[in-house]
N, C-alpha and C positions, 0 to 999 in steps of 0.2 A: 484510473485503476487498471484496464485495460493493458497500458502501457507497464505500469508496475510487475505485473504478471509477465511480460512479457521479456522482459528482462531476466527477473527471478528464472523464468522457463529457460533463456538463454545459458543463463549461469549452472542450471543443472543439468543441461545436456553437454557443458566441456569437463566430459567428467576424464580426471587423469587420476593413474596408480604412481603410486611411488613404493618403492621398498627397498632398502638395503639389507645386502646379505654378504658375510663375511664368511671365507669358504678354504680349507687348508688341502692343496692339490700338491699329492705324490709326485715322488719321480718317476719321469717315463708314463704318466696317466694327463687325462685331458676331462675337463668335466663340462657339461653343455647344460642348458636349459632353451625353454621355448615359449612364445608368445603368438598367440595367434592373432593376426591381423588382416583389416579388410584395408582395400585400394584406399591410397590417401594418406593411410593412422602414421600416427610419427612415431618412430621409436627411439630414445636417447639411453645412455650404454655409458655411465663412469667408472671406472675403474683404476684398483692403485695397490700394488705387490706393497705389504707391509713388513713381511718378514720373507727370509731364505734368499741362499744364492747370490746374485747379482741383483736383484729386485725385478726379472725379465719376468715376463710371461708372453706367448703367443696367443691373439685375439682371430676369431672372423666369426661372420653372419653369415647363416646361409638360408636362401628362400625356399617355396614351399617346392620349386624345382631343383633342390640342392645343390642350384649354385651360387658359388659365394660373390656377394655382394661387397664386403666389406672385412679388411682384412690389415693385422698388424704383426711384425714378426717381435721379439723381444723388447717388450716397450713395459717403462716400470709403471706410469699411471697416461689414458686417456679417454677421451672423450669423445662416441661416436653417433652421429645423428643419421636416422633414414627413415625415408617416406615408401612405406608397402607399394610397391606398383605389383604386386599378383597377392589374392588373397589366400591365403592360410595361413599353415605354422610356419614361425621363421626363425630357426637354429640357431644360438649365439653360444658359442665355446673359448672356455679358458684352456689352455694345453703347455703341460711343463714334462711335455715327451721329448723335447731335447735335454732334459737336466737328465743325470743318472745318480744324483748324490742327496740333494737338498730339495725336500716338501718348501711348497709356497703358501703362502698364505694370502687371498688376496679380498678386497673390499671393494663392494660394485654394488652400484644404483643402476636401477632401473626406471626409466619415465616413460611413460606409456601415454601416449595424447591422442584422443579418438579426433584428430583434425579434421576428417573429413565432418563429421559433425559442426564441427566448428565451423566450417567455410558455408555450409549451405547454411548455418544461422547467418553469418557475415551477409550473404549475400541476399535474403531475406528480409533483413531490418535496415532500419534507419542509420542515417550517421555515428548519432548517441549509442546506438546499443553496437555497432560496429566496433566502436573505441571499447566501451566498456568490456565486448567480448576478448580486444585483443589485452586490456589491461589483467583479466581475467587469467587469461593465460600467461602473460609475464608475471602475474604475483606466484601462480603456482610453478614454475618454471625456479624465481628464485626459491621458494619453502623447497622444492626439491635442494636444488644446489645448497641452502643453508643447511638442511637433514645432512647430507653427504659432509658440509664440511666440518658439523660438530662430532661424527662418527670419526671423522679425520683426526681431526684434534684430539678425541679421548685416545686414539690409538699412538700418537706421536708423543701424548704427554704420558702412558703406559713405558714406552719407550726410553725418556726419557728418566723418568721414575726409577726405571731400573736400570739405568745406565749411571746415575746419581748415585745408586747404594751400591753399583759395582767400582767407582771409581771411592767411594769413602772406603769401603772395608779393603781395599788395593791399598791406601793409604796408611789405614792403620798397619797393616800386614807390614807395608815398609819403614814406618816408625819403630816397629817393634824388631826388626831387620835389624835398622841400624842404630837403636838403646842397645841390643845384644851387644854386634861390633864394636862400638863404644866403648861398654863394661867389658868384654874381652880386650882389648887392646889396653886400656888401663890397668887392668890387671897383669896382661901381658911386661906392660913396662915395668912396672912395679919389680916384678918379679927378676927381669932380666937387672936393674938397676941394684937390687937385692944381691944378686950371684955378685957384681962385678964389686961393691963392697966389702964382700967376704975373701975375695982372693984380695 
C-alpha cells in the first residue's frame, strides 16, 4: 500500500503545463510572454508562422538577468528546449519588426516541466518508480507534442479548405471565360461567312 502511494505521490508532483496559443503580430511589433522558473524546470517553446509574408518570424529567451539565452533569426516553425540555471521570470518574444508590410500570424506551445521535482523524486525512489517517473514524463511530453500537432493540422486543413474554393470558383470564372469566347467567335464567323455570301 505504502509503495502504491508512493508512486501516485510521484506521478503528482511531475506536474507539467501545456497551452497553445495562436497570436497575429503587426508589422514592425514584437509580442513577449513570461514564465517564471526555479533552477532545474525545463522549458520547451514550439512554434510555427501560419500565415503572412515569407512565414519568418524572430524568436529568443531572455533570463531573469535579461540575457538572452536562446535565440532564432527568421525561422518559419521550431522547437526550443532550456533548463532555468537562475530562478525567476524568463522573457520568451516573437518579433516581426523587420516586416513593414505583412501581420503574422503564429501558433506556439508551451511545456513547462517542474524537472527539478522530478529528479529529486528520481533520486529518492527505487528502480520501478524511477522508470515509471521517466515513462511519466514521455507520456506527457508526447499529449503535448500530439495537442500541438492536431492544432497544426486544423490550421493546414483551414488552409487548405480555402485554397480548394479558391481554385473551384478560379475555375468556373474560367469556363465561363472561355463559353463566352466560344459563343463570340461562333458568332463572329457566322457573321463574317454571312457578309462574304452577300457580295
Amino acid at each position: 500500500m505504502n509503495r502504491l502511494l508512493l508512486v501516485i505521490a510521484s506521478f503528482l508532483l511531475i506536474i507539467q503545463h501545456v497551452y497553445t496559443m495562436s497570436v497575429d503580430i503587426e508589422p514592425g511589433e514584437s509580442d513577449c510572454y513570461f514564465e517564471d522558473l526555479e533552477v532545474g524546470e525545463r522549458l520547451t517553446i514550439s512554434y510555427e508562422v501560419n500565415e503572412g509574408g515569407n512565414l519568418d518570424i524572430d524568436f529568443w529567451l531572455s533570463d531573469p538577468n535579461e540575457a538572452i539565452v536562446l535565440s532564432t533569426v527568421r525561422t518559419t516553425a521550431d522547437t526550443h528546449t532550456y533548463f532555468a540555471r537562475v530562478e525567476g521570470r524568463h522573457i520568451y518574444c516573437f518579433s516581426n519588426e523587420f516586416s513593414t508590410v505583412s501581420d503574422k500570424r503564429i501558433a506556439f506551445n508551451v511545456h513547462e516541466n517542474f524537472q527539478k521535482v522530478h529528479d529529486s523524486v528520481k533520486e529518492t525512489t527505487d528502480p520501478l518508480e524511477k522508470e515509471l517517473a521517466e515513462l511519466a514524463d514521455s507520456i506527457f511530453a508526447v499529449k503535448a507534442q500530439q495537442e500541438y500537432i492536431v492544432y497544426r493540422e486544423r490550421q493546414h486543413r483551414d488552409t487548405a479548405e480555402s485554397t480548394n474554393s479558391r481554385v473551384k470558383w478560379w475555375s468556373m470564372a474560367q469556363l465561363g471565360l472561355l463559353s463566352s469566347v466560344c459563343l463570340w467567335q461562333v458568332y463572329y464567323l457566322k457573321r463574317f461567312f454571312e457578309v462574304k455570301r452577300a457580295v
